[in-house]
N, C-alpha and C positions, 0 to 999 in steps of 0.2 A: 598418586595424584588423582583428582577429580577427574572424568570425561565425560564430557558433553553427550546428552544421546539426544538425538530429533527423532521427533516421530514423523514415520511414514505412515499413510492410507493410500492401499488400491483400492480403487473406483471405477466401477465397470457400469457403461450404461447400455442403452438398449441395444445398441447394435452386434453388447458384445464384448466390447474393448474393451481392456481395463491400464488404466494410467496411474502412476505413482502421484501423491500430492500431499505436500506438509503442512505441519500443522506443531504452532505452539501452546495450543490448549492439551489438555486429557479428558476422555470423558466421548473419544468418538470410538464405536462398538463394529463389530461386522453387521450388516442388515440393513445397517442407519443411512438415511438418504441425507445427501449432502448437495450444497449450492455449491461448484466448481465454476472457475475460468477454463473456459474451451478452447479458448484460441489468442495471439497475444493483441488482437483488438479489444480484448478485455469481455465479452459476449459469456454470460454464463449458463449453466444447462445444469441439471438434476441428474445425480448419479446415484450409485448404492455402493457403500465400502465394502469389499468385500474382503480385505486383511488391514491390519495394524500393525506393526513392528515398530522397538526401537532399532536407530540403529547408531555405531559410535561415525565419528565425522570423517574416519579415514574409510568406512565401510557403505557407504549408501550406495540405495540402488538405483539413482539417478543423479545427477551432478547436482549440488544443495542449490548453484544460487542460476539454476535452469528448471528449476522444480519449482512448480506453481504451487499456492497454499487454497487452502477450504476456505470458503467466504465465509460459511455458518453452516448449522443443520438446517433443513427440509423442513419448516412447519406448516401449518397448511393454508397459508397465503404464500407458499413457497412458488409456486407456476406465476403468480400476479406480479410478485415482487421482481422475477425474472425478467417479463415479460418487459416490465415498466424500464429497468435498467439496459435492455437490451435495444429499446426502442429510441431509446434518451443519447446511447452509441451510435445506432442506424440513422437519426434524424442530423444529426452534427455534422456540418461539410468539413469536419478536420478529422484528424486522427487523435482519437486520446492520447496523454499522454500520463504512461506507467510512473506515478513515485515510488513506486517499490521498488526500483533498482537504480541505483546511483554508479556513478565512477568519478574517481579523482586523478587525476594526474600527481606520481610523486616522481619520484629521484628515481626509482627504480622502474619507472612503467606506470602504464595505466591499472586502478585496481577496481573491479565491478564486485559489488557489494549489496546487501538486500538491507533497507530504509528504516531506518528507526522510527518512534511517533511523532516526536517532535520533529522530526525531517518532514514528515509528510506535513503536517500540520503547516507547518515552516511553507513549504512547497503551495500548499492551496493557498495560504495569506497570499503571498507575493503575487500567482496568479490574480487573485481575487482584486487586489489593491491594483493591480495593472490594467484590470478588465481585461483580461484575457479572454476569449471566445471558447476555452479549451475543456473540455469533461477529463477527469484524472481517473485511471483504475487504478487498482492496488491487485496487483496478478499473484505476487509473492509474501508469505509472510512476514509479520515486524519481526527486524534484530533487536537486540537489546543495544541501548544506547552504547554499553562498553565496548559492545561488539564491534563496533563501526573503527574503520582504520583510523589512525591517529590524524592524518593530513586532511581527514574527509570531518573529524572532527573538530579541526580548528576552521575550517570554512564555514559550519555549519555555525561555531558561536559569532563570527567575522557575518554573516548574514542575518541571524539572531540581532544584534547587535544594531544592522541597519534597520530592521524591520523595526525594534523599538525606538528608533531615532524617528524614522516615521512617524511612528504613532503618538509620538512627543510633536512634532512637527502639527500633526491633525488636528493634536487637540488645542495648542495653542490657537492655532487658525480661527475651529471654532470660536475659543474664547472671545478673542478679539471681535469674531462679527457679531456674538453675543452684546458684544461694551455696546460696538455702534451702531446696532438694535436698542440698545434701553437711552441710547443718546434721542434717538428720537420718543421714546413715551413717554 
């Protein structure tokens, strides 16, 4: 049978330290500066990888869904980029809030899981549509949508679902002020 392998990168920055951080691309080298999450307010910093490994999912060298993923490579609006995102954290009287990690309540306990795209996407509409005041990181990398437990995936098409009921909702709305907009011209 097939086994999954995740890539690991350490990432050592200037102090020294070097920290495990995953990653579902290919294509990151030893040398290569990378944008990392520092801390779980979501706050990123410039590091250097200095190894790559695969490794299989009963083998890693830090727990999969306690391990932070690479934002991107380092280019060089890389400090700006940082700066602006980090500032955008610092200015907000709340605390982000991570869609990268989810939990669902089953029959068997609660299960914490790392966010697929359309979960996140999912995640910022509903804020968005809410007005919510809240800035969202993404600390961990995306799952693949199969990946995600079964229970975590019937809520997510059950919110799906409401969300285009919404947007059915919205546009009807418009319509209608549209009609009694052209009633008067």
């Amino acid at each position: 049978m097939f086994r999954k392998k995740i890539i690991y990168c350490r990432v050592q920055f200037d102090d020294e330290k070097t920290y495990w951080y995953r990653t579902n691309e290919h294509g990151y080298k030893p040398n290569m500066k990378v944008i990392v999450p520092v801390s779980s307010n979501g706050l990123w910093k410039i590091g250097t990888i200095t190894e790559v490994q695969k490794f299989g999912i009963d083998n890693v060298p830090y727990p999969l869904i306690r391990t932070k993923g690479i934002v991107e490579k380092a280019g060089i609006f890389a400090q700006s980029k940082i700066n602006s995102h980090n500032k955008e954290i610092e200015r907000s009287k709340y605390q982000p809030i991570d869609i990268s990690i989810a939990d669902v309540k089953t029959p068997r306990g609660r299960i914490v899981y790392c966010t697929c795209k359309r979960e996140r996407d999912l995640h910022r509409e509903l804020l968005r549509i809410n007005k919510e005041p809240f800035i969202t990181i993404e600390n961990y990398p995306l799952s693949a949508e199969m990946d995600i437990p079964r229970e975590a995936r019937k809520e997510l098409e059950r919110r799906i679902k409401g969300l285009q009921k919404h947007k059915l909702d919205e546009e009807i709305d418009f319509m209608e002020l549209m009609e009694e907009l052209d009633q008067y011209n």
